[in-house]
C-alpha positions in Angstrom: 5.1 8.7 49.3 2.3 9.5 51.8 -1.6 10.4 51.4 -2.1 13.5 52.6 -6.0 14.1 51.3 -8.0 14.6 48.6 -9.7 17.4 46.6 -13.0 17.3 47.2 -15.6 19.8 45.9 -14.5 23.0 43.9 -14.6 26.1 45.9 -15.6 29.4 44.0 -14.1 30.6 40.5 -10.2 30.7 41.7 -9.7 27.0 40.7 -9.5 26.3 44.5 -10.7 23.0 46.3 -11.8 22.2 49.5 -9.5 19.8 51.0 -10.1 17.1 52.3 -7.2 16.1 54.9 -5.7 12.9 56.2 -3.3 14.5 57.5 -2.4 15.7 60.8 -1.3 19.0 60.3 -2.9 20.5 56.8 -1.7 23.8 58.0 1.9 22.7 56.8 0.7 22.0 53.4 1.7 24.9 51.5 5.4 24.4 52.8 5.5 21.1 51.6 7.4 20.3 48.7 7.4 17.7 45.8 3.6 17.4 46.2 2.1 14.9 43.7 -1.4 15.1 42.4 -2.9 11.5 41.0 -6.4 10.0 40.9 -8.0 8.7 43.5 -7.5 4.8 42.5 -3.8 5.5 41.6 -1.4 4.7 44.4 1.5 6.4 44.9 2.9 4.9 47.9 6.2 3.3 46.4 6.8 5.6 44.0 9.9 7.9 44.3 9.1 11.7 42.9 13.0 12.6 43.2 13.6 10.4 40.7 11.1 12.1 38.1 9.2 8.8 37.8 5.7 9.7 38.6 3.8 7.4 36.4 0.9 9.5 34.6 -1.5 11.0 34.9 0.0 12.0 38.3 2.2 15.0 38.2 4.0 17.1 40.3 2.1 19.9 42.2 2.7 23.0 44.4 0.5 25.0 46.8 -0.5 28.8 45.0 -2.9 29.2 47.6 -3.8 28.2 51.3 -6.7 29.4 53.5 -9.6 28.3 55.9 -12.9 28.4 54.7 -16.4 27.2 56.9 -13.3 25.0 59.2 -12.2 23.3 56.2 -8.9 23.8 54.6 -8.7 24.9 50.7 -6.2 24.9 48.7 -5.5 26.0 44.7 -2.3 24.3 42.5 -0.1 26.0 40.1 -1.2 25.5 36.7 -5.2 25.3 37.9 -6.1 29.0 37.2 -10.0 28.7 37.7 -13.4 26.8 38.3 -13.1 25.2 35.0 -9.6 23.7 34.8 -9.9 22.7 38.5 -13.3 20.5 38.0 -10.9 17.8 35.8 -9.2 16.7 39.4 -12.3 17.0 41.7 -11.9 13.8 43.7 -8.1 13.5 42.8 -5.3 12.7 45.9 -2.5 14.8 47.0 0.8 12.9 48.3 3.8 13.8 49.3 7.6 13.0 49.5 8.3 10.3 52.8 11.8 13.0 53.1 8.7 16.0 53.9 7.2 14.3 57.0 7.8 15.1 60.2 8.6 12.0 62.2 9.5 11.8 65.9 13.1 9.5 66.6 12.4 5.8 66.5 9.4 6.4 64.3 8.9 4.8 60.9 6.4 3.8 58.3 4.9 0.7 57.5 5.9 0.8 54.0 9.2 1.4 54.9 9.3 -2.5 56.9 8.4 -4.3 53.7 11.7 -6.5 52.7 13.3 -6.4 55.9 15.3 -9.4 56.9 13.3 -11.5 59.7 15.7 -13.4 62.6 14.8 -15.5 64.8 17.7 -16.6 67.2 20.4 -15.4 64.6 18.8 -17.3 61.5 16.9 -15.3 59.2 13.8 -16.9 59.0 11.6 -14.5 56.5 10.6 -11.4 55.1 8.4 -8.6 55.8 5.3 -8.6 53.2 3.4 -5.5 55.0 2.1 -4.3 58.2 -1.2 -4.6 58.7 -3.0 -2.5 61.4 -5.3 -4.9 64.1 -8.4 -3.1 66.4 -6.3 -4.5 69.4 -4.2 -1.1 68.6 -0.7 -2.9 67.7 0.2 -3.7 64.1 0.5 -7.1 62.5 4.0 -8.6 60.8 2.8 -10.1 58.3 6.2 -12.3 57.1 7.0 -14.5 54.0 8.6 -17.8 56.0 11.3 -18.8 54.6 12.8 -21.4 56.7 13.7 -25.2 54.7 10.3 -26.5 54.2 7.8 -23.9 54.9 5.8 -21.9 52.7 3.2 -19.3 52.8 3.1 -16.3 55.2 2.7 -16.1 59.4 1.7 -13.2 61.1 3.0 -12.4 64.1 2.0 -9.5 66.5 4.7 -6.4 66.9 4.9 -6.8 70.2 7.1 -3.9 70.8 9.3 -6.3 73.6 9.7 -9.0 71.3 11.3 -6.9 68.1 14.6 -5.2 67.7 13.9 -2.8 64.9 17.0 -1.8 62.5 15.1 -0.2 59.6 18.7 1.3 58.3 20.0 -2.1 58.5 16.9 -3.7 56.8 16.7 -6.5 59.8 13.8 -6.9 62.2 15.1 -9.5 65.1 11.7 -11.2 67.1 12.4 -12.6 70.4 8.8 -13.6 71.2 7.5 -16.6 72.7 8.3 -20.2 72.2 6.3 -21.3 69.1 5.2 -18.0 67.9 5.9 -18.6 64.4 3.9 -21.9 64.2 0.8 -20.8 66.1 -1.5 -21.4 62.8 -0.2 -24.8 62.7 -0.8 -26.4 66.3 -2.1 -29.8 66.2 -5.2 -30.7 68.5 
C-alpha cells in the first residue's frame, strides 16, 4: 500500500478534515478506491486490502466528500458524519491500494524490490533487503550477500547502467564495476 497523507485538523461540523497530502495528485483522491484509514504509527505498506486483511484498528475507507478550502485539500469518510466522530482519527493516515497508482512504464516501487534475486555474472549472489534513498539523488541496494562465506549486508548504488531490472521475474542482474560488492572490505 502507499501513504497518501494524513488527517490533520478537523474542519467545521461536517466530520471533514483538512488533508494533509503526500501525494502528488490529492485531486484524484475521491476516485481512489480501497482507501485504508490507520494511525499514524501503524504501517500499512505490506499489507494487501484485497485480501480483507487490514489488521485493526485500520479499516477500509471511501471519500463522501472532496473540496478545496484556504489551498488545502479536505476531505470527509463514510461512516464520519460530524465534528465529533471525526476528532477520534485527527492525526490518522490514509493509504491506498499499490493497483490505484498511476505509474509511468518502467516505473516501480521500492517495496516492490525487496526479495528480488541478486546476480552477478549469472550467480545469484543476494537478496534485496530495501531501497534506501541517498542525497546524491540515486537510491541505495541495500542486499543480503549470500555468496559461500559471506554474511551481513552490502550496499551498492542503483546505478541505472549497471542493473537490469525484471521486477516480474523477481531478479535484479548488477554489471557494475570490478569489486563493487567488497568495497566495505578493501584492505589498506
Amino acid at each position: 500500500m502507499l501513504l497518501l497523507g494524513h488527517l490533520a485538523k478537523v474542519q467545521g461540523l461536517k466530520g471533514e478534515f483538512l488533508f494533509h497530502a503526500l501525494m502528488d495528485d490529492p485531486d484524484r483522491l475521491p476516485k481512489i478506491k480501497g482507501l485504508v484509514m490507520a494511525p499514524p504509527s501503524m504501517n500499512l505498506e505490506a499489507a494487501d486490502p484485497a485480501s480483507g486483511a487490514i489488521p485493526p484498528p485500520a479499516r477500509a475507507a471511501t471519500a463522501r466528500l472532496y473540496r478545496w478550502h484556504q489551498e488545502r485539500p479536505c476531505v470527509a469518510l463514510e461512516g464520519i458524519p460530524d465534528r465529533t466522530a471525526a476528532e477520534a482519527f485527527k492525526g490518522w493516515a490514509l493509504w491506498m491500494p499499490d493497483s490505484e497508482a498511476l505509474k509511468q512504464e518502467g516505473e516501480s516501487f521500492r517495496h516492490e524490490w525487496i526479495g528480488c534475486a541478486v546476480h552477478l555474472d549469472g550467480r545469484k549472489v543476494g537478496e534485496v533487503v530495501r531501497l534506501d534513498p541517498t542525497p546524491m539523488g540515486y537510491d541505495m541496494v541495500v542486499m543480503r550477500d549470500l555468496r559461500p562465506g559471506r554474511a551481513g549486508q552490502r550496499q551498492i548504488p542503483y546505478i541505472k547502467a549497471w542493473w537490469t531490472v525484471d521486477l516480474e521475474h523477481r531478479r535484479l542482474d548488477l554489471d557494475g564495476p570490478p569489486g563493487i560488492l567488497d568495497l566495505d572490505h578493501t584492505q589498506d
